[in-house]
C-alpha positions in Angstrom: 159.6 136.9 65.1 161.0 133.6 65.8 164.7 132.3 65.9 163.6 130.8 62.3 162.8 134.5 60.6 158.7 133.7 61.2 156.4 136.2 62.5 153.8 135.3 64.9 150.8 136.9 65.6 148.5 136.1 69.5 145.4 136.2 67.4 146.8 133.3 64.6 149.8 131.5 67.3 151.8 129.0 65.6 154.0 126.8 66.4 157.8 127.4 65.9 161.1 125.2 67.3 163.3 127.1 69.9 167.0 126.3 69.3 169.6 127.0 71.8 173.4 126.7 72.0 173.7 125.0 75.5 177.5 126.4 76.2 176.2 129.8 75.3 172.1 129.9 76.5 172.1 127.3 79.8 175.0 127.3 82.0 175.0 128.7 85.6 177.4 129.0 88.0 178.1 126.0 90.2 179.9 125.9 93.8 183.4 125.9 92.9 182.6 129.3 90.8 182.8 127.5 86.9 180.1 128.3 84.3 178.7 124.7 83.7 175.9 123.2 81.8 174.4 121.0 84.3 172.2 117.8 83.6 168.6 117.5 85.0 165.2 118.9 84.2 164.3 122.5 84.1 161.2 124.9 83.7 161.2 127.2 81.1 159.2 130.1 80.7 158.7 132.4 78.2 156.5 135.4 78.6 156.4 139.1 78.3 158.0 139.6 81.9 158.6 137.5 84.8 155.5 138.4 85.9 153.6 137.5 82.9 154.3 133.9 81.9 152.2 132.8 78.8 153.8 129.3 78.2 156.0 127.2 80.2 157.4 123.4 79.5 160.0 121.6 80.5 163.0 121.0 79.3 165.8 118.2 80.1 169.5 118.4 79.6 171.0 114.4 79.3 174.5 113.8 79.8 177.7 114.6 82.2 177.8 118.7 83.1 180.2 121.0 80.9 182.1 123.3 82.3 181.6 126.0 79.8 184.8 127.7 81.3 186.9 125.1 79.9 185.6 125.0 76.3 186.2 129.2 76.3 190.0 128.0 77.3 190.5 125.6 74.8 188.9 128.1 71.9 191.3 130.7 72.5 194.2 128.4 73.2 193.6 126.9 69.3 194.1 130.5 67.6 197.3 131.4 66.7 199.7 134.1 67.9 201.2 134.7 64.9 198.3 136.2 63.3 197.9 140.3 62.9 
């Protein structure tokens, strides 16, 4: 099944999008120790195991890194205290 609810089969393949929240899906974890998304282009692979890749395409990320860290401080710093 796909991220949109569709079922695909190897013998009738079809052709789906593949969504991803970038902040959640594509940071690593650059020199200074921070979760960042990080610009450039990148491989992805999507198979059965690492050792059996069926498709692979490439995938660019535009724009200045994220530091995911940051964003994760700024969510919880918005909620209230005063809530039960």
């Amino acid at each position: 099944m796909d991220s949109s609810g569709t079922t695909l089969y190897p013998a009738n393949p079809g052709r789906s999008p593949l969504s991803s929240n970038p902040e959640r899906d594509l940071w690593l974890i650059d020199d200074s120790r921070q979760r960042v998304v990080e610009p450039g282009l990148f491989q992805i692979k999507i198979g059965s195991s690492s050792e059996d890749i069926r498709l692979a395409g490439p995938l660019e990320i535009n724009g200045d890194p994220l530091v995911v860290d940051d964003l994760v401080r700024a969510a919880f710093s918005d909620r209230s205290t005063d809530s039960p």
